[in-house]
N, C-alpha and C positions, 0 to 999 in steps of 0.2 A: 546534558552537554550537547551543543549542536554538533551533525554534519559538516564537515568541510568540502566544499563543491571547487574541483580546480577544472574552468570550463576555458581559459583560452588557450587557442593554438598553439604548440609549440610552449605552452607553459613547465615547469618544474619544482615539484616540491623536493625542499632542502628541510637540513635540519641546520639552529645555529642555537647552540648551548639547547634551553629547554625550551626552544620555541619552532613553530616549522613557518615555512618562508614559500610563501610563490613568487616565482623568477622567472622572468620574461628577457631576453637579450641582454643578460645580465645587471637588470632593472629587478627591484622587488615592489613585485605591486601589493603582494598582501605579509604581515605578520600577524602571527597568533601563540598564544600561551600553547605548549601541548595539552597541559591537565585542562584544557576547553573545548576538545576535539573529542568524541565520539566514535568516529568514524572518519575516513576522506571517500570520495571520488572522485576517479579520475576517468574525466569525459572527453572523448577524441583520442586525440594523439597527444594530449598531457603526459608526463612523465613524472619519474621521482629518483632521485638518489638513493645508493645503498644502505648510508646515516640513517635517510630518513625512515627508509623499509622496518632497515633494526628500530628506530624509536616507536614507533607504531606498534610494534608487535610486543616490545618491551611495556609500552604505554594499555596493550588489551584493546588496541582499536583494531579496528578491518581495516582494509581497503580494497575498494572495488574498482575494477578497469570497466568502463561500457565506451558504448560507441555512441553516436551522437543523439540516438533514439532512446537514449534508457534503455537498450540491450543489455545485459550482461554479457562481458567476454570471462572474467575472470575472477576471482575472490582469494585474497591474502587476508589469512587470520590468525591469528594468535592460538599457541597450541592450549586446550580448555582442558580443565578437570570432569568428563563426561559423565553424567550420572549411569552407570551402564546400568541396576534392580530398574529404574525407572525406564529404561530405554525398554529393558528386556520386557515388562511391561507393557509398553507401550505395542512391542511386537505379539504378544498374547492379544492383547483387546484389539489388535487388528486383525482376527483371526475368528473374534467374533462379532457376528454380522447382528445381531440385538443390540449389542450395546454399540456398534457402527453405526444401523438407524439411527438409533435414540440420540445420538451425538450430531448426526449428520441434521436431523429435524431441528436441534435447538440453533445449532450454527445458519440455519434457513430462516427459522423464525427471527431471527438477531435481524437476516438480512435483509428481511420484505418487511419487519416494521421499521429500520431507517427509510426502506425506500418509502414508505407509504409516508410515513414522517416531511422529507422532503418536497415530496409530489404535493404533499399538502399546500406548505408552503409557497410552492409556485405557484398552483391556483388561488392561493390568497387576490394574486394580482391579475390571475389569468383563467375567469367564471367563464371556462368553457362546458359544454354540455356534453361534446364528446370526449373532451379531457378529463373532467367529471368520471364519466362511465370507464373511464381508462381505471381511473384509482378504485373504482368499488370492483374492477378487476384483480389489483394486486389485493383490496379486501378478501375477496373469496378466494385468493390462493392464500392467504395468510390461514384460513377456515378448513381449508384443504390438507394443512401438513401432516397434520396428525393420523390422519388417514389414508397416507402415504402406506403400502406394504411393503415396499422398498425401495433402496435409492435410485433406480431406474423411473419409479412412479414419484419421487420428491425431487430428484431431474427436471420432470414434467413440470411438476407443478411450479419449480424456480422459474425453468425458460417459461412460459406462459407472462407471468410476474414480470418478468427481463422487461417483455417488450413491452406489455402494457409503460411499464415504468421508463422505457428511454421514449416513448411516446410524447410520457409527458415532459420530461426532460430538455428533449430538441426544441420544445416549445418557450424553454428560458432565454433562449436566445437568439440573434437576430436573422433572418435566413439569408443575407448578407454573407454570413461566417459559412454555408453550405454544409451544416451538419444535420443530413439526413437521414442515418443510421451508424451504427456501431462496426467503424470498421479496425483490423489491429495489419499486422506485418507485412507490409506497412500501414498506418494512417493515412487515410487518403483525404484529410482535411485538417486546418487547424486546432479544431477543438478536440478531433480523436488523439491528434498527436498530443495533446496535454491531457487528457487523460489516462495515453497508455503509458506516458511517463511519469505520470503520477503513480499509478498503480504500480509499477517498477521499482519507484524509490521508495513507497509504501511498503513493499515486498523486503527491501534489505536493513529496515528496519522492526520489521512483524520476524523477520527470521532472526535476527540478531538477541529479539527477546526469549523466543521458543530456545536457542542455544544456551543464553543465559541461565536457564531453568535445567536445563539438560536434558530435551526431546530431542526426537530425530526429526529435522523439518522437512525429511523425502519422506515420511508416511503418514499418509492423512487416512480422516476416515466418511468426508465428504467426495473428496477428490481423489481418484485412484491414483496408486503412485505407478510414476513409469522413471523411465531411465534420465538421469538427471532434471528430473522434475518435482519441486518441493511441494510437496502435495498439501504435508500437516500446515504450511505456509500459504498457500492459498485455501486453507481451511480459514485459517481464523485472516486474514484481508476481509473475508465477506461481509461483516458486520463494520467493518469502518469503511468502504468504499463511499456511504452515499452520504454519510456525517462530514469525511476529511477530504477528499478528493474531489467528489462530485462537486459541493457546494464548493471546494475552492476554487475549481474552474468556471464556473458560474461568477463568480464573484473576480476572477483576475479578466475573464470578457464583458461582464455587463457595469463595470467600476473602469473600463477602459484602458485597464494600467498594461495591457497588450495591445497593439497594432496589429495589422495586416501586414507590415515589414518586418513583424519579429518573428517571421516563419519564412522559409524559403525550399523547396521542389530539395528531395536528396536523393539516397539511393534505391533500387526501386521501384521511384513511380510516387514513394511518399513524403510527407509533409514533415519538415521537423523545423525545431527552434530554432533562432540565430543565437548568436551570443550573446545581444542584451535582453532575446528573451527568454534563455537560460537563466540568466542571472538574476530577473523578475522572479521567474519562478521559483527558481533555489530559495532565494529571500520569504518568499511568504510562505512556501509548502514547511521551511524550519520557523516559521511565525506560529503557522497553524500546528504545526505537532506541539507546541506550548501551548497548545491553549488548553485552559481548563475545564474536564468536563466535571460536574458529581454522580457518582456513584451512590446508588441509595443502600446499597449493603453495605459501604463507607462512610457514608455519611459528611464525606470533603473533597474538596476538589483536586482533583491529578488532569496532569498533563494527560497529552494521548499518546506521549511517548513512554507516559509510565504506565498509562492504561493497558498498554501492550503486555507489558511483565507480569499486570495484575493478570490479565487473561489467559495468561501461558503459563501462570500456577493455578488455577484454576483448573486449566486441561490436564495437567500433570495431576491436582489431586482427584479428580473426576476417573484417570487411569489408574491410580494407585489404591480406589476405591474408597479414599478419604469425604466424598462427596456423592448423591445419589443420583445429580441431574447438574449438566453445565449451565450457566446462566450469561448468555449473550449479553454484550453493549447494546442499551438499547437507549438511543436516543430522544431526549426531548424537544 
């Protein structure tokens, strides 16, 4: 079921009978069935009624308040039946630093063979020689992980990777766009701001799976957990960054379907979306979450929104000791 995005000013969701409604100066510009909504958010200064709070939570959906950068401010969610053996779990094996490696290496490997995966592809169209020499970089970090001693030394070897890989990345698109390097809070270009609101709304759906499952998404064991920071959450994003995100900003700049008017200077210092190019994007980032990838330990295709669920049982059996080794999304 898709995302519900309510991106204009001063908009309001309502509930009327079994459907929710956005209302604009007492105009309803959008209806939908409830049992079709997943989720909503609410971007800017959108609003919602208390109907519609109680339907939603009634209904087992979220809803998220951000601001107009893909921020989060705030998370309303339905109270979940928590797996607490599997939680408790979960806090043991973060306590041990062998099976942290081990964990934290296959979630790296996931993530430098998309990227090398991608990089490829853009050299398809783009026989650069020092582009070229960029990918047999993320190759030899790919060579590297396993000989990693620790996640400070498999750190190393990701950033190294990073850059090689946004190297060849910036080279997909036109330098027109002014994306020179990876910048975040804020984006200080267009293409960064669609990626770090990618990765954002990425984020509250990678997390929504890991709860479905009954993990805790504050403890990772790539990324250390700190104070409101979902760490187990940006574990597992790592492996679908360069498959769902990357390539769809590639594909929403060099397909056209964005302008240089659907971005405008905000808070800051940085770059954010307008409102028809929120609503571009909303549209195709819930396009691409359907799209189907295969799994070869499946053997059929799932979404990437189910590929999510499959992956965060996965970690849970890999915790619960059901499993000897994780096995990342790995891209074709």
């Amino acid at each position: 079921m898709p995302t519900l995005y309510v991106l204009e000013p001063d908009a309001r969701l309502e509930k009327e009978y079994e459907r929710l409604l956005v209302t604009r100066d007492d105009q309803v510009i959008l209806r939908v069935a409830l049992e079709n909504v997943s989720a909503v958010v609410l971007v800017g200064n959108a609003g919602a009624t208390t109907q519609a709070l109680h339907a939603l939570l009634e209904h087992g959906a979220p809803l998220y308040l951000t601001r107009r950068s893909g921020e989060l401010i705030g998370r309303l969610s339905p109270p979940t039946g928590y797996n607490l053996p599997l939680r408790q779990q979960q806090y043991r094996r973060n306590d041990q630093p062998q099976f942290a490696l081990d964990l934290a290496r296959q979630i790296v490997v996931g993530k430098l063979h998309n990227q090398y995966v991608l990089a490829g592809r853009i050299l398809r169209k783009r026989p650069d020689p020092a582009l070229q020499a960029a990918r047999l970089q993320i190759e030899r970090a790919r060579q590297q992980i396993q000989t990693a001693q620790d996640l400070a030394a498999l750190m190393g070897v990701e950033g190294n990777a990073a850059s090689a890989y946004f190297q060849i990345y910036q080279s997909a698109f036109d330098p027109a766009w002014k994306f020179t390097r990876r910048t975040r809070r804020p984006p200080k270009d267009p293409i960064n701001a669609l990626l770090s609101l990618g990765y954002t709304f990425l984020g509250y759906a990678i997390q929504s799976a890991l709860e479905c499952v009954g993990l805790d998404p504050y403890l990772g064991f790539l990324h250390q957990e700190a104070y409101g920071r979902p760490a187990l959450m940006l574990d597992l994003i790592e492996e679908f960054r360069s498959p769902l995100i990357d390539s769809l900003v590639m594909g929403l700049f060099n397909r056209k379907l964005l302008r240089p008017d659907d971005f405008e200077p905000g808070e800051g210092g940085g770059i954010y979306l307008t409102r028809r190019g929120m609503r571009v994007f909303g549209r195709e980032f819930e396009d691409r979450l359907e799209t189907e990838q295969t799994l070869a330990e499946i053997g059929r295709p799932l979404s990437y929104r189910k590929l999510f669920e499959v992956q965060a049982r996965k970690l849970a059996r890999l915790i619960q000791g059901q499993i000897e080794s994780y096995q990342p999304f790995r891209w074709r």
